[in-house]
N, C-alpha and C positions, 0 to 999 in steps of 0.2 A: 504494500500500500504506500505509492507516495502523496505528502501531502507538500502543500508550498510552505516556506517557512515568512514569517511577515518581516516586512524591508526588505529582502533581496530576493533573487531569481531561484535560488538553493534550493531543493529539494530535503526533506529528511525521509529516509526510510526505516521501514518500522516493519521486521521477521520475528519470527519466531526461534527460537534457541532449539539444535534439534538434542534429542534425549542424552542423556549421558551413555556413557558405555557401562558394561557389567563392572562387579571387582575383578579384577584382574586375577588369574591363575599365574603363581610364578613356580619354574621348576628351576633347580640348579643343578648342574652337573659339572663333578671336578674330574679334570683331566690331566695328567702331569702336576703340574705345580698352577695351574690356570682354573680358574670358575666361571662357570658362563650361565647366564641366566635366562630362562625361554621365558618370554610372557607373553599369553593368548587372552584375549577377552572377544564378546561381542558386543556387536552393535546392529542396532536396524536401521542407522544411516549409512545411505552409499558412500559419504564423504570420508574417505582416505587421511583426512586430516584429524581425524580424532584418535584420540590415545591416553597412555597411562606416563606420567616421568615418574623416573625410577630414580630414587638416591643411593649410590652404594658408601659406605664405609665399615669399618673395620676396626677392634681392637690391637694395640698397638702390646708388646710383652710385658708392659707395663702398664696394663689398664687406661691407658688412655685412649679415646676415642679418636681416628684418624680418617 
């Protein structure tokens, strides 16, 4: 839906937000000295732009968080 915005020529438009995606399934799999992590979720939008960010870190020998 556009509508005109007042003083200028501008349009604003006004969508709808589409659904979120599921929770995310995370799998991990250690290989050598390496860990890799698979994440699957769905979605019922076709938009390829939607997704999950993932944070990795790690305890350091010392308890400290890295």
């Amino acid at each position: 839906l556009l509508q005109p915005t007042q003083g200028c020529m501008g349009y604003c438009a006004q969508a709808n937000r589409p659904p979120a995606p599921s929770v995310p399934a995370i799998v991990s799999e250690v290989i050598d000295n390496t860990v890799y992590l698979k994440c699957s979720f769905e979605s019922s939008s076709n938009s390829s732009s939607l997704g999950h960010v993932m944070t990795w870190s790690r305890l350091s020998p010392d308890g400290r968080k890295e």
